[in-house]
N, C-alpha and C positions, 0 to 999 in steps of 0.2 A: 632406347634402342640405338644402337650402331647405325649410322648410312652413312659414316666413310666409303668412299670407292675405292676397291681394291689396287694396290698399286699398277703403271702400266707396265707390260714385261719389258725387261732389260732387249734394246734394241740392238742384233748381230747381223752385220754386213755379211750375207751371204758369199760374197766376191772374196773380200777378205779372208776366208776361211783355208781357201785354195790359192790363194797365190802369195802371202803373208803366214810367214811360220807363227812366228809371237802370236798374231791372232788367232790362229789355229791354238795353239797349248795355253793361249787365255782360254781359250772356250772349253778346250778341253776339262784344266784344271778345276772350272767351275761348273760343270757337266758333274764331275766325277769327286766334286768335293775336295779337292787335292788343295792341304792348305797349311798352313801352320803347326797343328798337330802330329800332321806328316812328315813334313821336314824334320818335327824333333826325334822318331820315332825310330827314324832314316839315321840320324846323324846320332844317335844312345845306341843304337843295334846295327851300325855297318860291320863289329866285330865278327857278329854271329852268322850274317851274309857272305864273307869273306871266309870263314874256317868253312861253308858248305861248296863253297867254288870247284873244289877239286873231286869230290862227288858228283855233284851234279855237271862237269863238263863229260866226265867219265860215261855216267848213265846216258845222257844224250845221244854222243857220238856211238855208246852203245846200240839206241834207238834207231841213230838214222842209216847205220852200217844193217839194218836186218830187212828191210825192204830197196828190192831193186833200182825204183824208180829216183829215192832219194842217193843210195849209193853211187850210183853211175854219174851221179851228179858232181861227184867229185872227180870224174873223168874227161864229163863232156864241159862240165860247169855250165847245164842248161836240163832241167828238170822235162822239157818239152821235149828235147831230142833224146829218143827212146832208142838210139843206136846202140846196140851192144860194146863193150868196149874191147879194144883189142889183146887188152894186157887182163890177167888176172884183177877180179874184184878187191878192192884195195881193205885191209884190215886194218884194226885199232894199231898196231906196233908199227904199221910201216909212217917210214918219214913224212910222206902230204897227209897224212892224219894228226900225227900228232903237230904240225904245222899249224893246222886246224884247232886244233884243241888250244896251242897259244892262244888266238884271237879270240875263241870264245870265253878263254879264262880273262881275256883284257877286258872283252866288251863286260862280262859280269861285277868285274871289279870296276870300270867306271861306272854301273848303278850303285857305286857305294859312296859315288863324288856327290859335292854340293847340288842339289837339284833345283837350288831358288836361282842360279845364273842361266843363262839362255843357252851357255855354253855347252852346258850339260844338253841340252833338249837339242841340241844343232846336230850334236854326235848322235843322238838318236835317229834323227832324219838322216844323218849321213847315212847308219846302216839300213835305214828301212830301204832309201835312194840305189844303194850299194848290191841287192839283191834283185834289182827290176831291171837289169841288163838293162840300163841307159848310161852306164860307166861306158865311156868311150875304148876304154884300155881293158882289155882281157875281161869283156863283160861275165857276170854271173847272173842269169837269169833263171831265179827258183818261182814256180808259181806260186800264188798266196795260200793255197792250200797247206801248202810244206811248212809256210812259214806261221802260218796259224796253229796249226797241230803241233811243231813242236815248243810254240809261245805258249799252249796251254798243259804239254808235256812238261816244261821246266813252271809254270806255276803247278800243276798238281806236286811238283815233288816237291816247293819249294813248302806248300800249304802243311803238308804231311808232316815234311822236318820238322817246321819249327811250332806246331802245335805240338806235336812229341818230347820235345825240349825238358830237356829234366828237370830244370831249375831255375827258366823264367818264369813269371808270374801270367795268369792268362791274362790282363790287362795288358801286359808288353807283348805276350806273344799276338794278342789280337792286333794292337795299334800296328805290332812290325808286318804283319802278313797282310792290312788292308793298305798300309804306305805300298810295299812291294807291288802288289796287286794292280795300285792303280798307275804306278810306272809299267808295268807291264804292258797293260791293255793301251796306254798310250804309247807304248812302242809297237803294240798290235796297228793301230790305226798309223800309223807311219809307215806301216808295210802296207795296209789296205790305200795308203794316199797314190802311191807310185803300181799301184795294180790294179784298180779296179775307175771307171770311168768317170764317175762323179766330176764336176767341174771342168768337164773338159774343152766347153765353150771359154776357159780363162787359160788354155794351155802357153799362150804367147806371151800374157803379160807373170808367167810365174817367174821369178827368179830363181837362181842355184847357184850353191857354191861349184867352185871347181872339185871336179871328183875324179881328176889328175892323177891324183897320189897313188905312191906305189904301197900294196900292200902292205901293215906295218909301218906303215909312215902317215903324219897328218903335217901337212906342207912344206917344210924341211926335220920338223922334229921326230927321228925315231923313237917309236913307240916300244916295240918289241924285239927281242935280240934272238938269238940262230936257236934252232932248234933243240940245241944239247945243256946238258946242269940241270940246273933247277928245276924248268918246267915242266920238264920228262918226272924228276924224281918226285913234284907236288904229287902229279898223278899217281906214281908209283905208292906212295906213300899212304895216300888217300884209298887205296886201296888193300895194303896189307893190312890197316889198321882195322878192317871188318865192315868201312861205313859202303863202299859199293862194291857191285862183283863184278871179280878177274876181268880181266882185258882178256884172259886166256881161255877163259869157259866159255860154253857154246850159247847162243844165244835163242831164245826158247823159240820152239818151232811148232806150239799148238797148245792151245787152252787146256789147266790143268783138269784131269779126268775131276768129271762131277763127285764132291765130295772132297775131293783134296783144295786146301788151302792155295792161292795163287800167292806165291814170294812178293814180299814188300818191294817195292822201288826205293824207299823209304832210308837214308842212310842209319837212320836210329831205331829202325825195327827192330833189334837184337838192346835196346840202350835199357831197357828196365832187367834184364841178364844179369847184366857189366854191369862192375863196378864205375863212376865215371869216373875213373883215371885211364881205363884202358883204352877209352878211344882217343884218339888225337882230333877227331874233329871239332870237338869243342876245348881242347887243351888250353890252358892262359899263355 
């Protein structure tokens, strides 16, 4: 028989967790299994992550324009102040939206960067930081609710796409949906760090970068350029080509009657139809 004693658990400095990022996304990583496999997984399919980008910022901003409390938040930039706004409710065409849509289409495309550098995990804590109104400069304070809901809005679409996928293999489509998954969820707990109480007997000794920067900017470097070209036309494009719907259609206003089918969120719901040359979101 066996009487080895079983190994003793790996010892984590509870302190650490909260005032030391690294420690935190060590723990995380090994929590959540996030390891080698991942990164290859990550770094073989950022292709197919990046053609779904203009879909899924669409659908979103779709999402959070149909409930009051998140729309006005592009008014008041404060999800708790329920002040009505003075100007009309702002829609997908008008200019602070698609402002909007830039950034989300940036932040999505840096989960496409190197994830074994710290670099990458710092810009995740910037935006989890970046949402808790403790930006000194034109704070945004979203509560975590908003921000939980639609972290698990853009993984259900992200889950749908790409097991839909017409012509990865389910080995790649799995290995890429559980890498995605568990970047996510640790950008989940990066909004939960700066929102919710935990650790807050170590509030003095945490460190922060400067959160300075002007939107669009990380310390001198601009990130993002003006609102017109391109970014406008991704969208646009991303949308003619069938994978999401109109910026111009109305956005649904009640549960489909019992019996009828609810429309996919799914940018490839129509992709077993089509030929796949006709959509551009998976184009070479």
């Amino acid at each position: 028989m066996d009487y080895r004693m079983p190994p003793e658990p790996k010892h984590v400095d509870r302190k650490l967790l909260y005032v030391n990022l690294e420690e935190r996304i060590k723990y995380l990583h090994h929590m959540l299994d996030f390891g080698a496999a991942d990164v290859e997984a990550l770094m073989n399919g950022h292709k197919y992550i990046k053609q779904l980008i203009p879909a899924v910022v669409n659908l979103v901003y779709k999402k959070l324009l149909e409930c009051d409390i998140t729309s006005r938040a592009f008014h008041t930039r404060n999800t708790a102040d329920e002040t009505e706004p003075e100007a009309d409710y702002l829609h997908e065409e008008t200019p602070q939206i698609q402002r909007r849509k830039m950034f989300l289409r940036w932040y999505l495309t840096r989960l496409c960067q190197d994830p074994t550098t710290m670099d990458f995990w710092r810009y995740l804590n910037k935006v989890g930081m970046m949402h808790s109104g403790q930006v000194r400069r034109s704070p945004l304070n979203i509560e975590y609710i908003h921000l939980g809901a639609c972290m698990g809005y853009i993984q259900d679409i992200w889950i749908e796409a790409m097991m839909s996928h017409p012509h990865l293999s389910l080995r790649r489509k799995i290995a890429l949906v559980r890498a995605v998954n568990k970047i996510l969820w640790i950008q989940n707990d990066l909004f939960a760090r700066y929102h919710c109480s935990d650790g807050d007997e170590f509030w003095d000794d945490m460190s922060f970068m400067s959160f300075e920067d002007q939107e669009g900017y990380i310390g001198d470097k601009k990130i993002l350029g003006s609102t017109s070209g391109s970014s406008n036309d991704d969208d646009r494009s991303s949308i003619s080509s069938g994978v999401a719907p109109s910026t111009h259609s109305a956005a649904p206003s009640s549960i489909p009657p019992r019996g009828e089918a609810k429309p996919s969120g799914c940018p490839f719901a129509e992709m077993g139809k089509q030929n796949s040359t006709e959509t551009k979101i998976w184009a070479n």
